[in-house]
VOPAGU-2260 file (C-alpha; in pm, 1 decimal, decimal comma):
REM VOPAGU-2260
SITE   aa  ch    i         X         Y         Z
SITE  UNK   A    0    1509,0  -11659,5   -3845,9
SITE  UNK   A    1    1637,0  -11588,9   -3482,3
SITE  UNK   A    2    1288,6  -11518,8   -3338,0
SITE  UNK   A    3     964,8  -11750,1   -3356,2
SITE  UNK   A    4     609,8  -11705,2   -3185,3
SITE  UNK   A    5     392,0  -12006,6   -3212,8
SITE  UNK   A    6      82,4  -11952,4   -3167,9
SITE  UNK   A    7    -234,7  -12221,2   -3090,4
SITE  UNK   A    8    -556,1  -12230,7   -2933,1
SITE  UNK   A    9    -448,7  -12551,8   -2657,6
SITE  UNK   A   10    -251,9  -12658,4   -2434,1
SITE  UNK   A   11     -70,5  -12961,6   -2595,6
SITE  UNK   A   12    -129,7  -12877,7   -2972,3
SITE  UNK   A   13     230,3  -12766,5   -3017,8
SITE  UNK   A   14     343,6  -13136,5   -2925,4
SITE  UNK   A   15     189,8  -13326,0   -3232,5
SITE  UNK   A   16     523,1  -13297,2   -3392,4
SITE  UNK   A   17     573,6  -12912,7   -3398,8
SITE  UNK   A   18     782,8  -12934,4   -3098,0
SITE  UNK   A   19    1020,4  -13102,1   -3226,7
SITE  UNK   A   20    1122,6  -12811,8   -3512,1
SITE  UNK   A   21    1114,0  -12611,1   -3149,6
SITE  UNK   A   22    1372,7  -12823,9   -3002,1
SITE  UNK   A   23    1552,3  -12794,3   -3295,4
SITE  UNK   A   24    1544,7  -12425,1   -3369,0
SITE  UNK   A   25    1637,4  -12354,5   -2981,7
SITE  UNK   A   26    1920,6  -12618,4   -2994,6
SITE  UNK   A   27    2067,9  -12362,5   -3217,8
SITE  UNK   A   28    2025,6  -12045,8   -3078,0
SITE  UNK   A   29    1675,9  -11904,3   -3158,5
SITE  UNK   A   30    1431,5  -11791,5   -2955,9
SITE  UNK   A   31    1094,0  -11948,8   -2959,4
SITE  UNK   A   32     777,9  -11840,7   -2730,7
SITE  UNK   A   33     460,9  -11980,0   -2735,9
SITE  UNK   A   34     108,1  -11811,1   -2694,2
SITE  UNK   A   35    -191,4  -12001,3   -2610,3
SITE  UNK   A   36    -480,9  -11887,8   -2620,8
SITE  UNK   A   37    -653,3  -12109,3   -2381,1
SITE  UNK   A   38    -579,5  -12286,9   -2053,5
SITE  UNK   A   39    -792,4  -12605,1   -2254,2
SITE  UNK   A   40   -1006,4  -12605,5   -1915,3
SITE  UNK   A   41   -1253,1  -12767,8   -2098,7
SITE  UNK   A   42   -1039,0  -13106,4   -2228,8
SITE  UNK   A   43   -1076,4  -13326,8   -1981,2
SITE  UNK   A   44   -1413,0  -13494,3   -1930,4
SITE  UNK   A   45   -1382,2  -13603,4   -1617,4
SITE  UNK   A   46   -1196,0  -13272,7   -1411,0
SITE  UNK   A   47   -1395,3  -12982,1   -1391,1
SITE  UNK   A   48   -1237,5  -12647,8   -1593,5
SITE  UNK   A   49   -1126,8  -12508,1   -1251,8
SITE  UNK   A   50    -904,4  -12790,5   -1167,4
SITE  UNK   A   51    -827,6  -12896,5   -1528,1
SITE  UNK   A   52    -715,7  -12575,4   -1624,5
SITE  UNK   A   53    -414,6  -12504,5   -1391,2
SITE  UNK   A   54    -305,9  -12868,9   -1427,5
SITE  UNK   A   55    -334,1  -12826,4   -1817,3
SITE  UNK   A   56     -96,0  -12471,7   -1788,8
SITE  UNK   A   57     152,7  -12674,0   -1572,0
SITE  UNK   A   58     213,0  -12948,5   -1817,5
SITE  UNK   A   59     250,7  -12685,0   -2108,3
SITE  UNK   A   60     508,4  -12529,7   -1883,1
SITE  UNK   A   61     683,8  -12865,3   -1807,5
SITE  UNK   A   62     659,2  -12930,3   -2227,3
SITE  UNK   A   63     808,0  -12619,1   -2320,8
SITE  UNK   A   64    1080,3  -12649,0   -2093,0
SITE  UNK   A   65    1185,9  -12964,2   -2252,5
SITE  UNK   A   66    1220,8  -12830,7   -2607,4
SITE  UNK   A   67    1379,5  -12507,1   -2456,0
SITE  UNK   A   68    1089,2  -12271,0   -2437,2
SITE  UNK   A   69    1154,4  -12000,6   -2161,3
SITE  UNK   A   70     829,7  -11737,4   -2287,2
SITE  UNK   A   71     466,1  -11898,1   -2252,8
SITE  UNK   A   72     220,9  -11718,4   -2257,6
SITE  UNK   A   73    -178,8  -11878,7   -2173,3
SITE  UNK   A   74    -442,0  -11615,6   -2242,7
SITE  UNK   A   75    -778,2  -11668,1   -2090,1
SITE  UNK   A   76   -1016,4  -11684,4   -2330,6
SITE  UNK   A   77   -1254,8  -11978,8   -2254,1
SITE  UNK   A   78   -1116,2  -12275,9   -2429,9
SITE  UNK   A   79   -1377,9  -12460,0   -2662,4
SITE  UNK   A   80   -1557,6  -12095,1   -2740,8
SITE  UNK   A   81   -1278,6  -11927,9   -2909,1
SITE  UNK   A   82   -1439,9  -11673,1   -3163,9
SITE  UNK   A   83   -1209,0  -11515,7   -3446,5
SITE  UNK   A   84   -1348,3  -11128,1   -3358,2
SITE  UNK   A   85   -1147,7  -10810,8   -3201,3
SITE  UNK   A   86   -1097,8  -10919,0   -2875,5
SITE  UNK   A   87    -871,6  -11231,6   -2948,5
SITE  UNK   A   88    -737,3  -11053,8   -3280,3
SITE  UNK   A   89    -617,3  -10756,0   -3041,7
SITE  UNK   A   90    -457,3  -10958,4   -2752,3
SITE  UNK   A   91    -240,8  -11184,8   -3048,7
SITE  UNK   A   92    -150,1  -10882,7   -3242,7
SITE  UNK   A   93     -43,6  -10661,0   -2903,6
SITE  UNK   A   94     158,8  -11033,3   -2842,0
SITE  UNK   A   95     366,0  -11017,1   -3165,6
SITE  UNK   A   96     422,8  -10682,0   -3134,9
SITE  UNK   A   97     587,2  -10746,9   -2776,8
SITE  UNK   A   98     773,0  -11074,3   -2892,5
SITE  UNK   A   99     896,4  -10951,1   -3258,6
SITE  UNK   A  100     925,2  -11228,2   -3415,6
SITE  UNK   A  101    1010,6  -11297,0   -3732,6
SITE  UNK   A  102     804,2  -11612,7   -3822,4
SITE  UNK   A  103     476,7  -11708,1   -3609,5
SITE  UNK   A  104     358,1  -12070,8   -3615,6
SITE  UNK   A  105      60,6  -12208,9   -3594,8
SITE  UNK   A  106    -169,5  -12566,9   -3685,5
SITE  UNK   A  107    -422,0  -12569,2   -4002,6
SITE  UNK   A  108    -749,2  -12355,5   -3944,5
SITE  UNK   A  109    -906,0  -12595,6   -4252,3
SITE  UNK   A  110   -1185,7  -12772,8   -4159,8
SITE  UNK   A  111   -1079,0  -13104,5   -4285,4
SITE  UNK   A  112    -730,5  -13228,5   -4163,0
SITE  UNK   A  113    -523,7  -13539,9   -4205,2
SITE  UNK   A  114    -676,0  -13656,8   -3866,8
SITE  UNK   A  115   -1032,8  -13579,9   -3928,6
SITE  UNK   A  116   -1267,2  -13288,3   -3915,1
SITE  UNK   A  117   -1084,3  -12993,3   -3706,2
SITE  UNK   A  118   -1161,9  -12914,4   -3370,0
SITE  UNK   A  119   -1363,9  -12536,9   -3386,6
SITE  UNK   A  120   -1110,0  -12363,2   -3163,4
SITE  UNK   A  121    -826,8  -12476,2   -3379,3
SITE  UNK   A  122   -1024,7  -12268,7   -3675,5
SITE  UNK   A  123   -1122,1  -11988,8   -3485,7
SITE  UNK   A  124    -748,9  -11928,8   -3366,9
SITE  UNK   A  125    -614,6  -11965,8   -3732,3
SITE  UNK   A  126    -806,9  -11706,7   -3901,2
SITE  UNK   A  127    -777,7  -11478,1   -3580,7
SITE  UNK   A  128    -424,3  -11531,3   -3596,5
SITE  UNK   A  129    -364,2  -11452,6   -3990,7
SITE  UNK   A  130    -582,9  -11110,0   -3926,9
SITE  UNK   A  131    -339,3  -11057,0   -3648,4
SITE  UNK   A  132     -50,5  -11106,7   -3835,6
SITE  UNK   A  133    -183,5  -10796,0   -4026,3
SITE  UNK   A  134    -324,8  -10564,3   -3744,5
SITE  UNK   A  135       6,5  -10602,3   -3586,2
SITE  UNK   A  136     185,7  -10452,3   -3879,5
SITE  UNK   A  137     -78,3  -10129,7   -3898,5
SITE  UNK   A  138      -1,1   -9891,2   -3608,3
SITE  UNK   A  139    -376,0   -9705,2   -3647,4
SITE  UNK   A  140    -483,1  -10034,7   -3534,2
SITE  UNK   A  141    -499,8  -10122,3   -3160,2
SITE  UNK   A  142    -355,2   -9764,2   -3106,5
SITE  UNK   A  143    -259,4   -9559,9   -2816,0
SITE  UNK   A  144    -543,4   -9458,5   -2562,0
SITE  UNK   A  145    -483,5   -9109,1   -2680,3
SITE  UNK   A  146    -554,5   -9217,8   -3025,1
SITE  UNK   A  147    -183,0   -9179,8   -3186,5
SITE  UNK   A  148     -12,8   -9459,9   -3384,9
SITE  UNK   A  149     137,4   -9692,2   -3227,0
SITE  UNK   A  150     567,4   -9704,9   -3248,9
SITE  UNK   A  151     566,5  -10073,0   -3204,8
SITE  UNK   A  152     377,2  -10202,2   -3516,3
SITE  UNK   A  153     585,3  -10493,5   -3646,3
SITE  UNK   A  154     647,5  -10727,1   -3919,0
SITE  UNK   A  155     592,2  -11099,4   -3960,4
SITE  UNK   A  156     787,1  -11237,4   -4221,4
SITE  UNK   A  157     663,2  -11551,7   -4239,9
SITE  UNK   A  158     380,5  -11752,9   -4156,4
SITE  UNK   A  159     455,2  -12104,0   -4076,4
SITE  UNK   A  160     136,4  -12351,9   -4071,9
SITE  UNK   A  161     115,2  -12729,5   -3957,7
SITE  UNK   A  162     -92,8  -12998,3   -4075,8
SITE  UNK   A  163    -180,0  -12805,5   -4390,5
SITE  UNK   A  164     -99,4  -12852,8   -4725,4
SITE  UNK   A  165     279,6  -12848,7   -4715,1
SITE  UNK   A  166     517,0  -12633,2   -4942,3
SITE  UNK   A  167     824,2  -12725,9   -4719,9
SITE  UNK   A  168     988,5  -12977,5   -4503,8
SITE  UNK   A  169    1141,5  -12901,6   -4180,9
SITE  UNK   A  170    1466,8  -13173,9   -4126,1
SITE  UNK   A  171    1484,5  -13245,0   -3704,7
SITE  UNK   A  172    1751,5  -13451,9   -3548,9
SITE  UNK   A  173    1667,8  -13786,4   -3382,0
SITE  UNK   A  174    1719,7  -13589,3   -3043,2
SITE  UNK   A  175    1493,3  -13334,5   -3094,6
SITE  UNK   A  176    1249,9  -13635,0   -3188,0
SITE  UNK   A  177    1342,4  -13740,0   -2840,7
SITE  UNK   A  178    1269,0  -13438,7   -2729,5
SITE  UNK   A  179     932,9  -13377,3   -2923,8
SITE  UNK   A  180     840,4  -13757,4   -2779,5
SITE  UNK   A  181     900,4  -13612,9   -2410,5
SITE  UNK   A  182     730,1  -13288,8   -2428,0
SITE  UNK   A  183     386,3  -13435,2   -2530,4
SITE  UNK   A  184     434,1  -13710,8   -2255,6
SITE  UNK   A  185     467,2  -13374,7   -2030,5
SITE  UNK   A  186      99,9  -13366,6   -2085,7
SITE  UNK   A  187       9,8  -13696,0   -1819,5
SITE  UNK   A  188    -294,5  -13588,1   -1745,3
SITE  UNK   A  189    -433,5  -13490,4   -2035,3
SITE  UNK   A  190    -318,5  -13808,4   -2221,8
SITE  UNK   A  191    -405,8  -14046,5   -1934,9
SITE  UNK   A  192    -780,0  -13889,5   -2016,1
SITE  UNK   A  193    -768,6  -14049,8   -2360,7
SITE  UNK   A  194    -771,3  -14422,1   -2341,7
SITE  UNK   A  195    -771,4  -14447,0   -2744,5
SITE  UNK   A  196    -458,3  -14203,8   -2787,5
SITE  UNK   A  197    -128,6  -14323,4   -2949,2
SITE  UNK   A  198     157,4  -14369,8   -2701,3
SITE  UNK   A  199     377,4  -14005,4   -2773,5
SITE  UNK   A  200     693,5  -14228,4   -2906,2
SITE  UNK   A  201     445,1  -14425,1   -3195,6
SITE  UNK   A  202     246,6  -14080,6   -3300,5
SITE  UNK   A  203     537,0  -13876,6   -3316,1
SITE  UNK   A  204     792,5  -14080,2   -3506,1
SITE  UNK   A  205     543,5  -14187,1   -3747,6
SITE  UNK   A  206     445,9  -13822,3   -3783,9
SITE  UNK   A  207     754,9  -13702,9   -3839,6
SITE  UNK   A  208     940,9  -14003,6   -4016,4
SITE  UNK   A  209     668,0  -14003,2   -4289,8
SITE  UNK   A  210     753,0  -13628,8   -4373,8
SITE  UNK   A  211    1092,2  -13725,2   -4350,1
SITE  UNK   A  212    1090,1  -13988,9   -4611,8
SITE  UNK   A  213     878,6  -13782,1   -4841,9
SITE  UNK   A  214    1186,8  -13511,8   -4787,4
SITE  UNK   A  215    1481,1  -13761,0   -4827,9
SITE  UNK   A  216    1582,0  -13689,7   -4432,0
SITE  UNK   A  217    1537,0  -13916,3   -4145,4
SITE  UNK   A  218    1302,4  -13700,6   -3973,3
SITE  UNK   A  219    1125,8  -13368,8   -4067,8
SITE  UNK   A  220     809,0  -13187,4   -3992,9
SITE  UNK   A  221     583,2  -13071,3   -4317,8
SITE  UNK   A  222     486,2  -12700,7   -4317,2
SITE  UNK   A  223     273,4  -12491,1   -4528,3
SITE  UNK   A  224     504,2  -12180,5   -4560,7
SITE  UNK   A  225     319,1  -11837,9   -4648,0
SITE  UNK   A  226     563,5  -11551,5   -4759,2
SITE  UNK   A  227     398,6  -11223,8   -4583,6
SITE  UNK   A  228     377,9  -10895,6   -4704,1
């Protein structure tokens, strides 16, 4: 693969481990963008969406460039509301048909996870995002404003999914552990809203040396891996 789009619904839900496959893949020459499809303006209790928002986008900027991430992208759909119709399916489809990737990535759309029952946007975003997958391959879909195909339809190889029921292990170096540790400490705010959360350095190794184990590596990052086409 020399071209990845992950895709998610927050600010932040890239770092739970995921970031550090980014560092990885980056350290060696791939490209990687991101695509949010919310600012999370609604994730901190106590800062209202208009202030929360911006400072949310900054540390996702700050994350990314950690693991080497150059091309973010926030939409601004309203975070907490997401809704799997047209709208977002358009905007994600008209994004992988700018970024070409080969593989997009993105966290389990399942309603139960490993961590508990998932949050609705984190749903919402998956199934918009595997219909997406497809529109962006079907140039009479999302077409010109004259009505004519499309000439940029593309097509996703793979489909990469986190916190799912894994079919493959990702191996990660301790430094891009490091570097997965630092880019969800990027989000201060955010965490510093959470009394109860995990210090980054105890949530991610324990994340990602558990897969590892299961793998026979040091350190790797379990993905459910979905051929497409």
């Amino acid at each position: 693969m020399q071209r990845v789009l992950c895709v998610v619904a927050h600010p932040d839900d890239m770092e739970y481990g995921a970031s550090a496959v980014v560092a990885e893949w980056t350290s060696k020459g791939v490209e990687v963008g991101y695509l949010l499809l919310t600012s999370g303006e609604s994730g901190i209790r106590n800062l209202p969406p208009a202030a929360a928002g911006p400072l949310r986008a900054e540390e996702q900027r700050r994350a990314c460039e950690i693991v080497g991430v150059s091309d973010l992208a926030i939409l601004d759909f309203p975070d907490g509301l997401l809704e799997p119709g047209l709208a977002l399916r358009q905007r994600i489809a008209m994004h992988i048909r700018r970024f070409k990737p080969d593989a997009v990535m993105t966290m389990t759309w399942d309603l139960e996870t490993p961590w508990g029952l998932n949050h609705a946007d984190h749903r919402a975003a998956g199934l918009a995002i595997v219909d997406a997958i497809r529109d962006a391959d079907n140039p009479w879909l999302f077409r010109t404003p004259g009505g004519e195909a499309v000439d940029e339809a593309w097509s996703v190889s793979w489909l990469l999914v986190t916190e799912s029921r894994n079919t493959h292990a990702i191996p990660v170096s301790k430094q891009s552990v490091d570097l997965a540790v630092a880019s969800l400490g990027a989000h201060e705010a955010y965490l510093a809203a959470l009394p109860d959360h995990p210090p980054p350095l105890e949530l991610i190794t324990s994340i990602l040396d558990r897969t590892g184990k299961a793998a026979g590596r040091n350190h790797a990052l379990g993905v459910r891996a979905i051929r497409i086409g």
